[in-house]
C-alpha positions as CSV (number, residue, x, y, z in Angstrom):
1,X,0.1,26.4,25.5
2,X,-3.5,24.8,26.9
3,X,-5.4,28.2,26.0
4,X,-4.0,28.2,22.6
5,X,-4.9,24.6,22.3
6,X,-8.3,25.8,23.7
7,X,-8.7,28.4,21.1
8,X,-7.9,26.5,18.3
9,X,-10.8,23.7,19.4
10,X,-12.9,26.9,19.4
11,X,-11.9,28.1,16.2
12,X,-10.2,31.1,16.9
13,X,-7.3,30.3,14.9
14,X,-5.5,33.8,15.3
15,X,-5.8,33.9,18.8
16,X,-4.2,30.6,19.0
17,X,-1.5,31.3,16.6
18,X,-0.9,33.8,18.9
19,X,-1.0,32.1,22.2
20,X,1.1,29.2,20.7
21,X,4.0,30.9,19.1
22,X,4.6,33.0,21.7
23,X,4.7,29.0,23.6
24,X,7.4,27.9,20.9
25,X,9.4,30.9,21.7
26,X,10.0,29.6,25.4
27,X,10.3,26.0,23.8
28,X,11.2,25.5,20.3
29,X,12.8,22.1,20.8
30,X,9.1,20.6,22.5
31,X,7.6,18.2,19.7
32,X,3.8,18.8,21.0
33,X,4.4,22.5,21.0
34,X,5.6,22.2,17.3
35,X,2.8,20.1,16.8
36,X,0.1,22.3,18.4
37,X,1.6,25.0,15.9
38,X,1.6,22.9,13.2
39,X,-2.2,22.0,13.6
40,X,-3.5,25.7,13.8
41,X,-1.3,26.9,10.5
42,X,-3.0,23.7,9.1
43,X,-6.5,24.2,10.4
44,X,-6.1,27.5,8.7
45,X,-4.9,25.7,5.8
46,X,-1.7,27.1,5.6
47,X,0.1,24.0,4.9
48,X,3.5,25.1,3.9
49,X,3.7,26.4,7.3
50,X,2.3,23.5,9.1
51,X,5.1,21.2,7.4
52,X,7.9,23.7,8.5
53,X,6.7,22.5,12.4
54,X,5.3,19.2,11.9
55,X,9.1,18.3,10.7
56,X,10.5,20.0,13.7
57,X,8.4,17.6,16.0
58,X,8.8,14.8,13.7
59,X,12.8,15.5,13.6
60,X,12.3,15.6,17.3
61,X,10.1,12.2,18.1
62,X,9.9,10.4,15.1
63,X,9.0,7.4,16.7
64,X,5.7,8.7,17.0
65,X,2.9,7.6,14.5
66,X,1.3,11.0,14.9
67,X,4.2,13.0,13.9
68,X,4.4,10.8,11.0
69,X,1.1,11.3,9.7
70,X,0.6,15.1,10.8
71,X,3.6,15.7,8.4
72,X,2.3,13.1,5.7
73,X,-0.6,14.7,5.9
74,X,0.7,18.3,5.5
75,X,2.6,16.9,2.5
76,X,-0.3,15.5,0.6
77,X,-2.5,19.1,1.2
78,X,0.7,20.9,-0.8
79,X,1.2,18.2,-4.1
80,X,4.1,15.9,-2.5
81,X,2.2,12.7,-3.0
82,X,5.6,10.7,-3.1
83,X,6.4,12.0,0.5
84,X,3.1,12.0,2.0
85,X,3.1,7.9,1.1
86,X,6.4,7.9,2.9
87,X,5.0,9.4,6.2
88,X,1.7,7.2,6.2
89,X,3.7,4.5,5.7
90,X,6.0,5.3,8.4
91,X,2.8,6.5,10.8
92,X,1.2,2.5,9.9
93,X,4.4,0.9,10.7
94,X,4.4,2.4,14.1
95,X,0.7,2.1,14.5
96,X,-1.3,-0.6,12.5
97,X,-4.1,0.1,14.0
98,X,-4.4,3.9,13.0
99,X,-7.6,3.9,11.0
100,X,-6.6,7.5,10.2
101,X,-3.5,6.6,8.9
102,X,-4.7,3.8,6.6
103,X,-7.5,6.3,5.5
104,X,-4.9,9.4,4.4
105,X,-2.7,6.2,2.9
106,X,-5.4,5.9,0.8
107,X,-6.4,9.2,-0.3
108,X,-2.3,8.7,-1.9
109,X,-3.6,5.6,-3.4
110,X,-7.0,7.2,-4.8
111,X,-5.4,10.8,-6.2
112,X,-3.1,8.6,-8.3
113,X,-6.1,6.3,-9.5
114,X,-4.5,3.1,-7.8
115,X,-8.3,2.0,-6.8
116,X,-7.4,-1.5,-5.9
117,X,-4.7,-0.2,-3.4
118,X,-7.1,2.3,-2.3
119,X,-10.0,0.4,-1.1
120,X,-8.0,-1.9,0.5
121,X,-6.8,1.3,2.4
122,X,-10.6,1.6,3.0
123,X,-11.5,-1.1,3.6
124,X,-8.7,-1.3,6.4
125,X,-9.5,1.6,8.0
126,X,-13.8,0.9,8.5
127,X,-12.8,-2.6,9.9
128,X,-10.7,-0.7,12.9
129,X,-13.1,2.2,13.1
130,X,-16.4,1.2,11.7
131,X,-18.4,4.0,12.4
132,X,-16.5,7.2,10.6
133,X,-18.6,8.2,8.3
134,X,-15.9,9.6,6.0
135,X,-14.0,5.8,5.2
136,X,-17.1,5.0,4.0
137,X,-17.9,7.9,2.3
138,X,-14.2,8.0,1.0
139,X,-14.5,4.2,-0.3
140,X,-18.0,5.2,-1.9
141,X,-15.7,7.9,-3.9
142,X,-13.5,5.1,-5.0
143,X,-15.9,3.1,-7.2
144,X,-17.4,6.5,-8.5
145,X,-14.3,8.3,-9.5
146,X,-13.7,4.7,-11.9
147,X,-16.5,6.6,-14.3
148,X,-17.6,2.5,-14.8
149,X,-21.4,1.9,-14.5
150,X,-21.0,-1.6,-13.1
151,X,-19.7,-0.1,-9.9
152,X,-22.6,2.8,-9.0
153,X,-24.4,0.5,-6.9
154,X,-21.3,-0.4,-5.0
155,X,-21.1,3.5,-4.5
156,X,-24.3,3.6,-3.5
157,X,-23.8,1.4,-1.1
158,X,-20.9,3.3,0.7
159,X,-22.3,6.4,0.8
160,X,-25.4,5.4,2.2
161,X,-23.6,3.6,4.7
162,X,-21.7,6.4,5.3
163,X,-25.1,8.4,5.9
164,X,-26.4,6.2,8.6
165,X,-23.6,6.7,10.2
166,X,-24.1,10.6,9.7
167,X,-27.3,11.4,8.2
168,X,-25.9,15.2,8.5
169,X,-23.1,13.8,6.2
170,X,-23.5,16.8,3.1
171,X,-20.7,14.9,1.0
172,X,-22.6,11.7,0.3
173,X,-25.5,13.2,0.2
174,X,-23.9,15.0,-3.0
175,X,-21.9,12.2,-4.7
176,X,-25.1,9.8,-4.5
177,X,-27.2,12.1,-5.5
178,X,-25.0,12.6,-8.5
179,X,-24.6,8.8,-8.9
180,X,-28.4,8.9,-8.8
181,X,-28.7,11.0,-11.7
182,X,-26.4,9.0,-13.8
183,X,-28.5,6.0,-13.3
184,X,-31.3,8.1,-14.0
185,X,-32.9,7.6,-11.0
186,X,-34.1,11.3,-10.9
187,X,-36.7,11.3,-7.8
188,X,-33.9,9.7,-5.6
189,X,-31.0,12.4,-7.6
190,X,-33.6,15.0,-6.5
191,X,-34.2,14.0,-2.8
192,X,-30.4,14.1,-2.2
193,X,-29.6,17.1,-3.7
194,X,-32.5,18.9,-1.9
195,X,-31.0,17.7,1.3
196,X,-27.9,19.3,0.5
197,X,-29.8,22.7,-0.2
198,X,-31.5,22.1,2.7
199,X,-28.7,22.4,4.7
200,X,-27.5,25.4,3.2
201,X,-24.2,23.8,1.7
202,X,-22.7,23.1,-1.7
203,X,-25.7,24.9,-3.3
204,X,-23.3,26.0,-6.3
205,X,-21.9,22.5,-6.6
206,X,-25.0,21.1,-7.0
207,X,-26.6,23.5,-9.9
208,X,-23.3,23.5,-11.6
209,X,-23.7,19.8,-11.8
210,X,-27.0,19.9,-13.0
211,X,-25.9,22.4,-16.0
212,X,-23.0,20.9,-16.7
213,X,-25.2,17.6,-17.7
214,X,-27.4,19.7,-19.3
215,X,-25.8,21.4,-21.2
């Protein structure tokens, strides 16, 4: 199992599937081998799959928060938002100190436009790991996705946060260069979204956002 777990860190997702199924076949009823399975099927994004063995190790150790979360997590990526709260919630009762866990918690809480419940799931999860980029970066998304002008700078301020943390961070980079541009602020719109271009990603994102305001 340790070279398919190497191989998957690498990236080589087929050469892991492979190493790591032929693992499960010697041990089906080991939760970390279902759960090594589980994250190469979902690294690949195959998450129907990765549910099928994250709820074998889950079934198997459900006292651990990471099985919980692994299959919340697996749930949210395929539409079950109603199940993937379940498993966060279950992950934070056995861990309440799982930034991660209060982070995916959230992203529940934000796809169903609950933004109070949501940055307080933010807001949780930068006090126990102040330094991932992506809480702020995700709170930041929180006060832009309300569409209310009063709350750009308060977006602004997350996602710059969440580039000093990262200034290789292409997401927030994007997002405040797009609340830039709705507070008119053009030259600081146009210094963010040449950074992204710069770094070569979300070039389509950013000049079908341009159009589409434009238009």
């Amino acid at each position: 199992m340790g070279r398919g777990k190497a191989y998957r860190e690498k990236g080589k997702l087929e050469e892991a599937k492979r190493d790591l199924n032929r693992a499960e076949e010697l041990n089906k009823e080991d939760p970390i081998v279902q759960t090594n399975v589980g994250l190469v099927y979902s690294q690949a994004g195959d998450f129907e799959k990765a549910k099928t063995h994250f709820l074998k190790a889950y079934e198997k150790a459900s006292e651990e928060a990471m099985n919980c979360d692994n299959l919340g997590l697996a749930y949210y990526h395929t539409g079950d938002l109603e199940s993937a709260l379940k498993y966060f919630n279950k992950a934070i009762e056995r861990d309440p100190h799982s930034a991660l866990s209060h982070f995916h918690r959230g992203l529940v809480y934000l796809d169903n436009r609950d933004f109070k419940t949501a940055e307080a799931c933010m807001d949780e999860a930068i006090r126990l790991e102040p330094d991932d980029e992506m809480y702020c970066h995700t709170k930041g998304q929180v006060y832009e996705r309300q569409n209310d002008p009063a709350l750009y700078d308060k977006a602004i301020e997350q996602f710059l946060k969440a580039i000093a943390i990262n200034d290789m961070h292409i997401p927030s980079y994007f997002h405040l260069g797009k609340i830039y541009h709705l507070k008119h602020q053009l030259t600081d719109a146009l210094m963010c979204f040449n950074k992204v271009i710069g770094l070569e990603c979300n070039k389509e994102e950013v000049f079908k956002f341009l159009m589409d305001r434009h238009s």
